[in-house]
C-alpha positions, 0 to 999 in steps of 0.5 A: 527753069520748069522746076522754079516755075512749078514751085512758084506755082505750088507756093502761090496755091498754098497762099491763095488757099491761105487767102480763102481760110483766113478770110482775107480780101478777096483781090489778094488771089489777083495779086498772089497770081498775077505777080509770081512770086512777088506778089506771093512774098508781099503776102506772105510778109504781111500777114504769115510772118508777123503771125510767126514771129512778133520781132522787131525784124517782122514789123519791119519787114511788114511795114516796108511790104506795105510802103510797096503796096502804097495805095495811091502808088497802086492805085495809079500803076493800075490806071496806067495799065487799064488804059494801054491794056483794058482786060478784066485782070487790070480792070479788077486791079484798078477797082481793088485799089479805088476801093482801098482808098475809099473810092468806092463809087468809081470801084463798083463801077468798075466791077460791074463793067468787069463782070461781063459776058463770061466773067459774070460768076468771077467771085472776085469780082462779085465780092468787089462790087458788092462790098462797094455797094455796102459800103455806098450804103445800098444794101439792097443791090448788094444782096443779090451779088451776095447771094450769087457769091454763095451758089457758086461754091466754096470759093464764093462762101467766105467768112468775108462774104458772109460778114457782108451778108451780115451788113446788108440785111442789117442795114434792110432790117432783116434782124434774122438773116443778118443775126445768122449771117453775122455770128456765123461770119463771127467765129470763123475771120481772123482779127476782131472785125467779125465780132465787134460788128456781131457784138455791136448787133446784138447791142442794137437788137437789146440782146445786151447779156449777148453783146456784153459776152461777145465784148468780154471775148473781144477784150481777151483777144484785143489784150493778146494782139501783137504789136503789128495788130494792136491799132486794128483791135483797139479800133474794134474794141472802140468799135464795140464799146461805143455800140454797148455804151462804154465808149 
Protein backbone atom coordinates (compact mmCIF):
# COMPACT_ATOMS: atom_id res chain seq x y z
CA UNK A 1 0.00 0.00 0.00
CA UNK A 2 2.78 2.84 1.25
CA UNK A 3 4.88 1.53 -1.86
CA UNK A 4 2.08 2.48 -4.49
CA UNK A 5 1.53 5.40 -2.77
CA UNK A 6 5.01 6.41 -3.08
CA UNK A 7 5.56 5.53 -6.68
CA UNK A 8 2.10 7.37 -7.28
CA UNK A 9 3.83 10.15 -5.71
CA UNK A 10 7.64 10.11 -7.54
CA UNK A 11 5.43 9.67 -10.94
CA UNK A 12 3.40 12.72 -10.19
CA UNK A 13 6.82 14.68 -9.37
CA UNK A 14 8.47 13.85 -12.32
CA UNK A 15 5.33 15.03 -14.45
CA UNK A 16 4.96 18.10 -12.49
CA UNK A 17 8.76 19.04 -13.25
CA UNK A 18 7.90 17.62 -16.91
CA UNK A 19 5.12 20.65 -16.42
CA UNK A 20 7.51 23.28 -15.47
CA UNK A 21 10.33 22.47 -18.41
CA UNK A 22 7.85 22.06 -21.04
CA UNK A 23 6.16 25.09 -20.54
CA UNK A 24 3.05 23.82 -20.06
CA UNK A 25 -0.10 25.28 -18.49
CA UNK A 26 0.36 25.93 -15.12
CA UNK A 27 -3.41 24.13 -13.83
CA UNK A 28 -1.87 20.89 -14.96
CA UNK A 29 0.30 20.82 -11.46
CA UNK A 30 -3.22 21.11 -9.86
CA UNK A 31 -4.49 18.10 -11.77
CA UNK A 32 -1.39 15.85 -11.77
CA UNK A 33 -1.62 16.26 -7.82
CA UNK A 34 -4.77 16.66 -6.75
CA UNK A 35 -6.11 13.58 -8.82
CA UNK A 36 -3.26 10.70 -8.42
CA UNK A 37 -2.45 9.14 -10.64
CA UNK A 38 -5.31 9.71 -12.95
CA UNK A 39 -4.66 12.84 -13.14
CA UNK A 40 -0.69 12.11 -13.96
CA UNK A 41 -1.89 9.01 -16.79
CA UNK A 42 -4.31 12.01 -18.79
CA UNK A 43 -1.14 13.88 -18.97
CA UNK A 44 1.00 11.67 -19.59
CA UNK A 45 -1.41 10.38 -22.86
CA UNK A 46 -1.34 13.75 -23.93
CA UNK A 47 1.50 15.39 -24.34
CA UNK A 48 4.52 12.45 -23.36
CA UNK A 49 3.05 9.63 -25.59
CA UNK A 50 2.39 11.38 -28.81
CA UNK A 51 5.88 12.83 -28.26
CA UNK A 52 7.07 8.95 -28.22
CA UNK A 53 4.97 7.70 -30.52
CA UNK A 54 3.08 9.43 -33.86
CA UNK A 55 0.92 5.93 -34.22
CA UNK A 56 -2.62 5.81 -34.74
CA UNK A 57 -2.70 3.88 -31.11
CA UNK A 58 -1.30 7.45 -29.44
CA UNK A 59 -3.83 9.51 -31.47
CA UNK A 60 -6.35 7.47 -30.04
CA UNK A 61 -5.50 7.05 -26.83
CA UNK A 62 -4.72 11.38 -26.95
CA UNK A 63 -8.03 11.88 -28.33
CA UNK A 64 -10.01 9.90 -26.01
CA UNK A 65 -7.92 11.63 -22.71
CA UNK A 66 -9.16 14.84 -24.16
CA UNK A 67 -12.93 13.65 -24.53
CA UNK A 68 -12.31 12.84 -20.50
CA UNK A 69 -11.32 16.37 -19.87
CA UNK A 70 -14.32 17.64 -21.84
CA UNK A 71 -14.28 21.52 -20.85
CA UNK A 72 -17.64 21.96 -20.14
CA UNK A 73 -17.90 18.20 -18.40
CA UNK A 74 -15.03 20.16 -16.09
CA UNK A 75 -16.24 22.89 -16.10
CA UNK A 76 -19.52 21.94 -14.23
CA UNK A 77 -17.76 19.04 -12.15
CA UNK A 78 -15.78 22.10 -10.59
CA UNK A 79 -19.03 24.17 -10.15
CA UNK A 80 -20.57 21.50 -8.10
CA UNK A 81 -17.38 21.06 -6.11
CA UNK A 82 -16.97 24.85 -5.19
CA UNK A 83 -20.29 25.04 -4.00
CA UNK A 84 -20.41 21.88 -1.49
CA UNK A 85 -16.72 22.45 -0.69
CA UNK A 86 -15.34 26.22 -1.53
CA UNK A 87 -11.48 25.79 -0.67
CA UNK A 88 -8.69 27.39 -2.87
CA UNK A 89 -7.79 23.94 -4.56
CA UNK A 90 -11.84 23.59 -6.09
CA UNK A 91 -11.69 27.52 -6.51
CA UNK A 92 -8.18 27.28 -8.83
CA UNK A 93 -10.02 24.21 -10.74
CA UNK A 94 -13.19 25.97 -11.42
CA UNK A 95 -11.10 29.01 -12.65
CA UNK A 96 -8.79 27.01 -15.14
CA UNK A 97 -11.67 25.30 -16.57
CA UNK A 98 -13.74 29.05 -17.35
CA UNK A 99 -10.85 30.33 -18.47
CA UNK A 100 -10.69 27.01 -20.98
CA UNK A 101 -13.53 27.88 -22.27
CA UNK A 102 -12.92 31.53 -22.88
CA UNK A 103 -14.46 32.69 -19.85
CA UNK A 104 -11.96 34.76 -18.89
CA UNK A 105 -13.81 37.20 -17.13
CA UNK A 106 -15.48 34.89 -14.47
CA UNK A 107 -11.68 33.37 -14.29
CA UNK A 108 -10.07 36.24 -12.90
CA UNK A 109 -12.43 36.64 -10.59
CA UNK A 110 -12.09 33.79 -9.31
CA UNK A 111 -8.43 33.88 -8.95
CA UNK A 112 -8.31 37.01 -7.19
CA UNK A 113 -10.72 36.02 -4.71
CA UNK A 114 -8.49 32.78 -4.43
CA UNK A 115 -5.45 34.64 -3.75
CA UNK A 116 -6.01 35.53 -0.62
CA UNK A 117 -4.25 35.75 2.94
CA UNK A 118 -1.81 32.89 2.64
CA UNK A 119 -2.40 31.91 -0.76
CA UNK A 120 -1.38 35.57 -2.18
CA UNK A 121 2.28 34.36 -3.78
CA UNK A 122 0.44 30.73 -4.88
CA UNK A 123 2.08 30.74 -8.85
CA UNK A 124 -0.62 28.93 -9.85
CA UNK A 125 -2.84 31.09 -9.30
CA UNK A 126 -0.91 34.40 -10.27
CA UNK A 127 -0.11 33.03 -13.40
CA UNK A 128 -4.20 32.08 -13.88
CA UNK A 129 -5.26 35.69 -13.12
CA UNK A 130 -2.70 37.42 -14.96
CA UNK A 131 -3.14 35.30 -18.21
CA UNK A 132 -7.03 36.46 -17.64
CA UNK A 133 -6.15 39.97 -17.23
CA UNK A 134 -4.17 39.55 -20.95
CA UNK A 135 -6.39 37.89 -22.43
CA UNK A 136 -9.50 40.58 -20.90
CA UNK A 137 -7.10 43.02 -22.81
CA UNK A 138 -5.81 44.75 -19.48
CA UNK A 139 -2.33 44.45 -19.88
CA UNK A 140 -1.52 46.96 -17.27
CA UNK A 141 -2.81 44.92 -14.07
CA UNK A 142 -1.30 41.86 -15.42
CA UNK A 143 2.06 43.05 -15.23
CA UNK A 144 2.31 43.48 -11.59
CA UNK A 145 1.14 39.57 -11.00
CA UNK A 146 3.85 38.85 -13.65
CA UNK A 147 6.36 40.59 -11.92
CA UNK A 148 5.45 38.96 -8.46
CA UNK A 149 5.52 35.55 -10.57
CA UNK A 150 9.28 36.29 -11.51
CA UNK A 151 10.43 36.85 -7.58
CA UNK A 152 8.91 34.03 -6.28
CA UNK A 153 11.58 31.77 -8.05
CA UNK A 154 12.10 29.12 -10.65
CA UNK A 155 8.76 27.82 -9.92
CA UNK A 156 7.17 31.44 -11.09
CA UNK A 157 10.06 31.93 -14.36
CA UNK A 158 8.44 29.71 -17.00
CA UNK A 159 8.54 29.94 -20.43
CA UNK A 160 4.83 30.71 -20.32
CA UNK A 161 4.99 33.39 -17.69
CA UNK A 162 7.51 34.89 -19.76
CA UNK A 163 5.37 34.62 -23.05
CA UNK A 164 2.66 36.70 -21.06
CA UNK A 165 5.26 39.18 -20.09
CA UNK A 166 5.88 39.57 -23.67
CA UNK A 167 2.01 40.25 -24.58
CA UNK A 168 1.67 42.79 -21.86
CA UNK A 169 4.38 45.27 -22.67
CA UNK A 170 3.46 44.66 -26.28
CA UNK A 171 0.00 45.75 -25.87
CA UNK A 172 1.48 48.98 -23.45
CA UNK A 173 3.98 49.71 -26.21
CA UNK A 174 6.99 48.69 -24.20
CA UNK A 175 8.93 47.71 -27.48
CA UNK A 176 12.07 46.61 -25.34
CA UNK A 177 10.67 44.86 -22.63
CA UNK A 178 8.36 42.98 -24.70
CA UNK A 179 11.47 42.43 -27.55
CA UNK A 180 13.47 40.65 -24.52
CA UNK A 181 10.57 38.89 -22.64
CA UNK A 182 9.41 37.43 -26.19
CA UNK A 183 12.68 36.13 -27.90
CA UNK A 184 13.60 34.73 -24.55
CA UNK A 185 9.88 33.01 -24.17
CA UNK A 186 10.67 32.03 -28.07
CA UNK A 187 13.43 29.59 -27.70
CA UNK A 188 12.58 27.78 -25.05
CA UNK A 189 8.19 26.65 -25.11
CA UNK A 190 7.41 23.89 -26.87
CA UNK A 191 4.97 24.02 -30.06
CA UNK A 192 5.21 27.14 -32.27
CA UNK A 193 3.02 29.84 -29.87
CA UNK A 194 6.20 31.32 -28.55
CA UNK A 195 7.86 32.20 -32.18
CA UNK A 196 4.67 32.89 -34.22
CA UNK A 197 4.04 35.94 -31.69
CA UNK A 198 8.17 36.72 -31.55
CA UNK A 199 7.81 36.51 -35.38
CA UNK A 200 4.55 38.66 -35.47
CA UNK A 201 6.35 41.31 -33.19
CA UNK A 202 9.18 41.94 -35.21
CA UNK A 203 6.94 42.19 -38.00
CA UNK A 204 5.10 44.81 -36.41
CA UNK A 205 8.29 46.80 -34.86
CA UNK A 206 9.72 46.85 -38.95
CA UNK A 207 12.59 44.24 -38.02
CA UNK A 208 11.02 42.47 -41.29
CA UNK A 209 14.83 40.63 -42.05
CA UNK A 210 14.19 39.34 -38.40
CA UNK A 211 10.56 38.45 -38.68
CA UNK A 212 11.23 36.75 -42.21
CA UNK A 213 13.98 34.42 -40.34
CA UNK A 214 11.82 33.49 -37.33
CA UNK A 215 9.15 32.35 -40.35
CA UNK A 216 11.64 30.34 -42.17
CA UNK A 217 12.18 28.68 -38.78
CA UNK A 218 8.33 28.21 -38.14
CA UNK A 219 7.79 26.94 -41.56
CA UNK A 220 10.72 23.90 -41.00
CA UNK A 221 9.32 23.22 -37.58
CA UNK A 222 5.44 23.23 -38.84
CA UNK A 223 6.51 20.59 -41.66
CA UNK A 224 7.79 18.18 -39.03
CA UNK A 225 4.83 18.39 -36.49
CA UNK A 226 2.99 15.05 -36.11
CA UNK A 227 -0.08 14.49 -37.01
CA UNK A 228 -1.59 15.22 -33.47
CA UNK A 229 0.01 18.84 -33.97
CA UNK A 230 -0.20 19.76 -37.10
CA UNK A 231 -3.80 21.79 -36.67
CA UNK A 232 -2.02 23.98 -33.81
CA UNK A 233 1.16 24.62 -36.29
CA UNK A 234 -0.94 25.42 -39.03
CA UNK A 235 -2.69 27.94 -36.86
CA UNK A 236 0.45 29.61 -35.84
CA UNK A 237 2.13 29.35 -39.14
CA UNK A 238 -1.12 31.62 -40.30
CA UNK A 239 -0.60 33.30 -36.98
CA UNK A 240 2.74 34.64 -38.31
CA UNK A 241 2.25 34.92 -42.10
CA UNK A 242 -0.99 37.25 -41.80
CA UNK A 243 1.66 39.58 -39.43
CA UNK A 244 4.26 39.51 -42.40
CA UNK A 245 1.58 39.96 -45.07
CA UNK A 246 1.63 36.56 -46.68
CA UNK A 247 -1.43 35.54 -45.19
Amino acid sequence: MLFGLGLSLVFSILLCVHVVKTGREMYWLFIILAFQPLGGVVYAVLYILPELTGGATSRRLQQAAKQALNPEGEYRAAQALVEDSPTVANRMRLAAAASGLGRHEEAERMYADAAQGIHAEDPALLFGRARALVELDRPAEALPLLDKLGEIGEAGRTPQAALLMGRAHDRLGNAAEADTAYGWAAGRLPGLEGLARYAAFLARQGRTPEAEEAMVEIEKRAGRANAQFRKEARHWRDFAAEALGKG
